[in-house]
N, C-alpha and C positions, 0 to 999 in steps of 0.2 A: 586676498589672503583669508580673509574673516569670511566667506563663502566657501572658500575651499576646505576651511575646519568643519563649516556646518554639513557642508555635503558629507564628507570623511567621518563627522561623528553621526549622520542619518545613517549610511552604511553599515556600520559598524553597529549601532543599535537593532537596526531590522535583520540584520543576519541574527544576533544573542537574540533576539524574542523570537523569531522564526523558529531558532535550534530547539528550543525550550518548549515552544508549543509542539515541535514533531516528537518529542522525546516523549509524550505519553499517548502515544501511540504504537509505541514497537512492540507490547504486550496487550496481552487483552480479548478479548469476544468482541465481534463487529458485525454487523449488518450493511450492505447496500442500502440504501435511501432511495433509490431505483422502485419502484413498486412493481416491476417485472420480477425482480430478482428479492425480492422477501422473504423466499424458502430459503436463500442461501443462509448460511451462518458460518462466520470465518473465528477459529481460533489460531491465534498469535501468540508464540514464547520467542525468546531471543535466537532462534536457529531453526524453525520449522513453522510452517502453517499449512492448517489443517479446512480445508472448504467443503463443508456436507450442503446437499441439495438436499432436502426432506422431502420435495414433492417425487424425485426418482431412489431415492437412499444411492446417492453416489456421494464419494470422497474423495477428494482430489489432495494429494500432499505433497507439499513444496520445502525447500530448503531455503532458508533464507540467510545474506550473507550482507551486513550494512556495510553500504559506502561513505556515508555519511550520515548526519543526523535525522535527515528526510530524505536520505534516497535508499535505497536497495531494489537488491537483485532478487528475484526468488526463483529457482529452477525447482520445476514440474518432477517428483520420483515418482509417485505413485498413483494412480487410477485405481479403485476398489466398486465393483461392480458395476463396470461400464467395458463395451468393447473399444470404446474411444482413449485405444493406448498412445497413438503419434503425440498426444503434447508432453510426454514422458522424453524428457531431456532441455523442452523448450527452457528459455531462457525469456524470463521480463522484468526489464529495470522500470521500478516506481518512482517516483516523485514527486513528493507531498507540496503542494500549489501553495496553498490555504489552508487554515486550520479556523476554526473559531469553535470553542467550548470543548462539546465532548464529538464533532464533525471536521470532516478533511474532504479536501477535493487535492486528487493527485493524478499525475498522468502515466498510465502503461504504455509502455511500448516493450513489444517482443522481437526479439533476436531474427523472427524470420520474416521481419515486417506484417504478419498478418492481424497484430494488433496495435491500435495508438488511437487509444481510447483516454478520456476524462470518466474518471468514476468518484463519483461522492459514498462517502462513508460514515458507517455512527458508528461508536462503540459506547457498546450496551453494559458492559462492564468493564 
């Protein structure tokens, strides 16, 4: 019995500090941690995110809708100076892994299976 409370109160702890560590991440300016993708820069408000590539000046803008306190969805509206319109509709549900500091590692996966990737992230402000 005394095992089964500690398990029930480990649970129960790691989920509250998990939610609390993803909550300051749904706002914000972020970078890749990725040294391929450096040029990117992602801005985050509670319903939209905005990803410029500075090495091509492309924009990619998404809608973002939480499911939870570390998960959401975010579907692809807008492509701004690129011919690469097809991921306009896509759909990828994230999932914040880990958190530590001002860094996450979470996992994508898109709607049409063509992604299910691990990506680390910082945010810069």
């Amino acid at each position: 019995m005394r095992y089964s409370i500690l398990l029930l109160f480990l649970i129960t702890y790691n989920g509250f500090s998990q939610s609390k560590d993803c909550l300051k991440f749904k706002t914000g300016n972020f970078k890749y941690t990725n040294p391929d993708f450096q040029h990117f820069t992602i801005t985050r408000n509670d319903t939209m995110q905005i990803e410029i590539d500075k090495n091509r000046d492309v924009t990619v803008k998404a809608s973002i809708k939480w499911l939870s306190d570390c998960e959401y969805l975010l579907t692809y509206k807008e492509v701004i100076n690129s011919s690469v319109q097809q991921i306009i509709g896509t759909k990828v549900k994230v999932q914040i892994i880990e958190s530590n500091n001002n860094t996450y590692l979470c996992r994508a996966v898109s709607d049409d299976n063509l992604m299910d990737s691990k990506i680390e992230m910082i945010k810069v402000e």
